[in-house]
C-alpha positions as CSV (number, residue, x, y, z in Angstrom):
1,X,2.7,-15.3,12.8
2,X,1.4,-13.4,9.8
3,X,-1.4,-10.5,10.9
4,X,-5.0,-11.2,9.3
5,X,-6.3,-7.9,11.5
6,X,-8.9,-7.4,8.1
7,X,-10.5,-10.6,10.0
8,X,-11.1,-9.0,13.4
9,X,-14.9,-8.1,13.0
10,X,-14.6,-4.5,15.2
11,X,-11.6,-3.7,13.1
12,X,-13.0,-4.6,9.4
13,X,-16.7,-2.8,10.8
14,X,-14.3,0.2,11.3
15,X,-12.3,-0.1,7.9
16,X,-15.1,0.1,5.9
17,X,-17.2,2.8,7.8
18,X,-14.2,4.6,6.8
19,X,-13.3,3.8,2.9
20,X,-17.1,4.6,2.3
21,X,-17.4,7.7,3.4
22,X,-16.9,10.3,0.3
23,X,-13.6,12.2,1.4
24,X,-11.3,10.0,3.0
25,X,-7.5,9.8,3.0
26,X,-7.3,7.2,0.4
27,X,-9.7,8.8,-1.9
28,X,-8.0,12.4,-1.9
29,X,-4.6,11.6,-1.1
30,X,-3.1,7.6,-2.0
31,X,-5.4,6.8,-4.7
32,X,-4.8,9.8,-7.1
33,X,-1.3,9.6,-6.3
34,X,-0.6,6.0,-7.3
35,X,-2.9,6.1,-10.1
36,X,-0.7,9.0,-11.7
37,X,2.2,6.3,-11.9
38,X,-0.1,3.6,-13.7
39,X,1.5,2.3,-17.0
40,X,-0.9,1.7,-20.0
41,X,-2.4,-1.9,-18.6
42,X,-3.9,-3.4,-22.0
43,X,-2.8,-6.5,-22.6
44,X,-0.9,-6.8,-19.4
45,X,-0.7,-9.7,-17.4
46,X,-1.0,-8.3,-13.7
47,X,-1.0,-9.1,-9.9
48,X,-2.4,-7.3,-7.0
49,X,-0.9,-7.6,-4.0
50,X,-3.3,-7.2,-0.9
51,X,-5.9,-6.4,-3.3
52,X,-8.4,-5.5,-0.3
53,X,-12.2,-5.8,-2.1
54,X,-11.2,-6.5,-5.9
55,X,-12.0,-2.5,-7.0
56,X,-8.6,-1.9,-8.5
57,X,-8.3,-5.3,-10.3
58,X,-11.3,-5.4,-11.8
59,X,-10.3,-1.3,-12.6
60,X,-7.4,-3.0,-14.3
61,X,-9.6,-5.6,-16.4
62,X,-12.2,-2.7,-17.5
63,X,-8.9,-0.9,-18.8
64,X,-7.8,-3.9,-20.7
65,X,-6.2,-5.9,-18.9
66,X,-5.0,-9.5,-20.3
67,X,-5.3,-10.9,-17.1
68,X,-5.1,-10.3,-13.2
69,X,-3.6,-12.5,-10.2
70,X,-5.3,-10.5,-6.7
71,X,-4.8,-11.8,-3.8
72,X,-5.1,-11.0,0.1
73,X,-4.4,-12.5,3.2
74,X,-8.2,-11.6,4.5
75,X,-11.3,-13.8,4.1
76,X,-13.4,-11.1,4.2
77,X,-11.6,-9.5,1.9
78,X,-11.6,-12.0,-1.1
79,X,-15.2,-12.8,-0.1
80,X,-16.5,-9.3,-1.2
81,X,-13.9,-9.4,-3.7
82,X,-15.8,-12.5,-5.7
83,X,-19.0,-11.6,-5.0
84,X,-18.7,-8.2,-6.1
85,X,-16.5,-8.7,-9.6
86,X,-17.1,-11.4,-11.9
87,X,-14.9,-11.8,-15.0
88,X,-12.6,-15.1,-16.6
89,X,-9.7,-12.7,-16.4
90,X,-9.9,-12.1,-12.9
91,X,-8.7,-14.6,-10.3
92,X,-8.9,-13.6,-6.5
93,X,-7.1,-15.7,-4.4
94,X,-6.5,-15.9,-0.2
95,X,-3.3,-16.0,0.4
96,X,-0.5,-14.3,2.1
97,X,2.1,-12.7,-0.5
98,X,4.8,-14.1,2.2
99,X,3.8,-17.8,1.3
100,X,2.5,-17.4,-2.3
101,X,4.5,-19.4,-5.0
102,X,5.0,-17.1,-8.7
103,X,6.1,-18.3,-11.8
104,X,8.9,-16.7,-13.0
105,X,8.9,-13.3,-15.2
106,X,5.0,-14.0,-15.3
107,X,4.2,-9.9,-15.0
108,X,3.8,-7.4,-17.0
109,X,3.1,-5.4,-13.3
110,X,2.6,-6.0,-9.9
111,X,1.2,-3.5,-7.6
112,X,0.6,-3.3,-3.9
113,X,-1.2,-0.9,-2.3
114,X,-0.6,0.3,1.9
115,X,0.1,-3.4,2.1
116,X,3.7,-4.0,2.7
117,X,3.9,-2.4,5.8
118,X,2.2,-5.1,7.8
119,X,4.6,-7.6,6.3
120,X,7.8,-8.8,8.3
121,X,10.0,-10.5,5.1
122,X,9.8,-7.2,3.1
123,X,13.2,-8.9,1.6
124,X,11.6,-12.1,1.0
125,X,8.6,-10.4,-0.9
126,X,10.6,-8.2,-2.9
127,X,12.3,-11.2,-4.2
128,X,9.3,-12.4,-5.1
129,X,8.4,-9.8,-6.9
130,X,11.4,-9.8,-9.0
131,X,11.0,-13.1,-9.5
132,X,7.6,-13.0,-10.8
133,X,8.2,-9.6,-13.2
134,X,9.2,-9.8,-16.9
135,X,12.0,-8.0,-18.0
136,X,11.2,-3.9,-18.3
137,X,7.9,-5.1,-15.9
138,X,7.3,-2.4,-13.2
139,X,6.3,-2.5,-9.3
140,X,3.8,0.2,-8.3
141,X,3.4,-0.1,-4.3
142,X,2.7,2.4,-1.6
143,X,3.0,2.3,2.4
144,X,2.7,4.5,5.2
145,X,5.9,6.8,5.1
146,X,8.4,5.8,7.2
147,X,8.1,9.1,9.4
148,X,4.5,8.4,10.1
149,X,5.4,4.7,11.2
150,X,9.0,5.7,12.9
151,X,7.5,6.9,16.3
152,X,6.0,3.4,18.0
153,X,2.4,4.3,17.3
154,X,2.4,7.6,18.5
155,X,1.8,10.6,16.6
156,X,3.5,13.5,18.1
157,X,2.2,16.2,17.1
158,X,3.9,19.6,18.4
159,X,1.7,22.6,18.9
160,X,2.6,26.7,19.7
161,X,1.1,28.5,22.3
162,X,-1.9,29.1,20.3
163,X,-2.5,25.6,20.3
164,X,-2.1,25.0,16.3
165,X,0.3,22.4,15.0
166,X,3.7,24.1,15.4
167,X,5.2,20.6,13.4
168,X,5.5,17.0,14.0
169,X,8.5,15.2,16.0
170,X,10.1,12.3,14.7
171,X,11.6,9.5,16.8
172,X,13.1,6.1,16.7
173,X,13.1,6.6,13.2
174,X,16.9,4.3,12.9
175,X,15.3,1.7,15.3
176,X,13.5,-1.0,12.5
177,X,11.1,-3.6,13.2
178,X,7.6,-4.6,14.7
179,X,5.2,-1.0,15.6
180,X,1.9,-1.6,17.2
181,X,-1.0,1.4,16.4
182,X,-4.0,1.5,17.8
183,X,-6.3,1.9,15.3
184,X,-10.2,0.7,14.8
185,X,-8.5,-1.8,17.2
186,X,-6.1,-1.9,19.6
187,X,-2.4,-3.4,18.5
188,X,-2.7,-3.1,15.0
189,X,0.8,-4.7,14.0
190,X,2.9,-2.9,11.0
191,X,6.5,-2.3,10.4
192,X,8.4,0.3,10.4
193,X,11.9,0.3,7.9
194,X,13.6,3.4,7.2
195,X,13.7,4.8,3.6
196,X,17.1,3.3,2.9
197,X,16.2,-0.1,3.7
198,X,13.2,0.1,1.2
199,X,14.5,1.5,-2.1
200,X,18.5,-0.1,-1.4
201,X,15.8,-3.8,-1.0
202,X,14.9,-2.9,-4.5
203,X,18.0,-1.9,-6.0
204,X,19.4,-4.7,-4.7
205,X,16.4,-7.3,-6.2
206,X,17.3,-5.8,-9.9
207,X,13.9,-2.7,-9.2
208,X,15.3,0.4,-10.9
209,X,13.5,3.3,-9.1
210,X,12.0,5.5,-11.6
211,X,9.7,7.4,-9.1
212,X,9.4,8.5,-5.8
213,X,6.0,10.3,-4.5
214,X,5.3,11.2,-1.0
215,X,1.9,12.8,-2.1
216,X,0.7,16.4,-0.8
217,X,-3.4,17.1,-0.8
218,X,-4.8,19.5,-3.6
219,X,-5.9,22.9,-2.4
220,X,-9.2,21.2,-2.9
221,X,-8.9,18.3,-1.2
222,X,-8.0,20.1,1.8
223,X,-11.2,21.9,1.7
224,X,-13.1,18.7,1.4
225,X,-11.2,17.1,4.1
226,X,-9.6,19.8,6.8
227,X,-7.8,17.3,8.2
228,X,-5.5,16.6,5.4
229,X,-3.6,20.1,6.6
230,X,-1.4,17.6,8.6
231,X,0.4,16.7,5.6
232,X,2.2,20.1,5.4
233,X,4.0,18.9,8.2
234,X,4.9,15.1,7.0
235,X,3.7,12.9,4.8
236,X,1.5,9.7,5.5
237,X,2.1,7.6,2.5
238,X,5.2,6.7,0.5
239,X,4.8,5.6,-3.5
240,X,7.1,4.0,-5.4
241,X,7.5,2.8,-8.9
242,X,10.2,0.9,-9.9
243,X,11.4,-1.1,-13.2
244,X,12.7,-4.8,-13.6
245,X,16.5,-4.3,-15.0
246,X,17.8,-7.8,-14.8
């Protein structure tokens, strides 16, 4: 059964108490990160995978875009999405990208962003996604990095005898499959798949990897947000960008 957790009322409350506060993870951290690897979008034909409220699509229109294809599994999701960004190049759609249907070599660019970890056919939609790009097209997705989502839903965090973070201890990071988190929610479902498995799925779907970033936090941004610190010791998020070869 596909997760729709963006549906549970607590957990979307908690979500977006979150993504609007000024300095959060995805602001100082994913976001400037995978917008670093953006090709030039003008007169692309694009699709968002997990698109979440529509900000980066209709980001993508403003910028030129030819057209955009966003979708997401949540209601509340694609609800906000088409009240909030109104344009006849921009189509929002509810749908899970496991049982979505694409035309072949239809994309210019797909993206995903901290998506594909709650799916459990990564395979599946990474054929898709090949599938669906046009020759030279590119695929732009992040995730949570495999050492953050190897260890069950536990973060284990080792400190010295000073009580700071000494450095954080991996486990059951060979072991793939279903992880549950507690997060917002109790029993958040994601998966954890090992670095190999991702990029050797790609290369084996015709992706040429061009770009691997595992992103560190500005000086700045650490100061805005103490918290980010943490990421000296492993990363949270994994972004790729990858090129259609055959």
């Amino acid at each position: 059964m596909k997760q729709n957790i963006y549906d549970n009322a607590l957990f979307f409350k908690g979500y977006e108490e979150i993504r609007n506060r000024k300095f959060n993870y995805n602001n100082l951290l994913e976001r400037p990160n995978f917008l670093a690897l953006m090709p030039d979008v003008k007169g692309k034909m694009i699709l968002d995978l997990g698109c979440g409220k529509g900000e980066f699509a209709n980001d993508c229109v403003l910028n030129g875009a030819q057209h955009v294809d966003a979708i997401d599994i949540s209601g509340n999701m694609i609800t906000a999405a088409k009240e909030l960004y109104k344009s006849d190049c921009l189509y929002f759609e509810q749908i899970s990208m496991e049982d979505i249907q694409l035309e072949k070599s239809k994309y210019h660019l797909i993206t995903g962003a901290l998506a594909l970890h709650y799916v459990s056919d990564f395979e599946g939609v990474i054929e898709k996604v090949s599938h669906a790009l046009s020759p030279e097209g590119v695929f732009l997705f992040s995730v949570e990095h495999p050492i953050s989502t190897a260890n069950k839903g536990e973060e284990q965090w080792i400190l010295d005898e000073e009580g700071s973070i000494s450095h954080f201890a991996v486990a059951h990071y060979q072991e793939e499959g279903k992880r549950t988190k507690n997060w917002l929610v109790n029993h958040v479902v994601m998966y954890h798949r090992t670095m190999e498995t991702i990029l050797n799925t790609l290369i084996t779907n015709g992706l040429q990897i061009e770009k691997i970033v595992e992103p560190m936090p500005t000086e700045e941004a650490m100061e805005l947000l103490p918290n980010l610190q943490k990421e000296k010791h492993r990363p949270s998020f994994l972004i790729v960008k990858a090129r259609k070869t055959i």
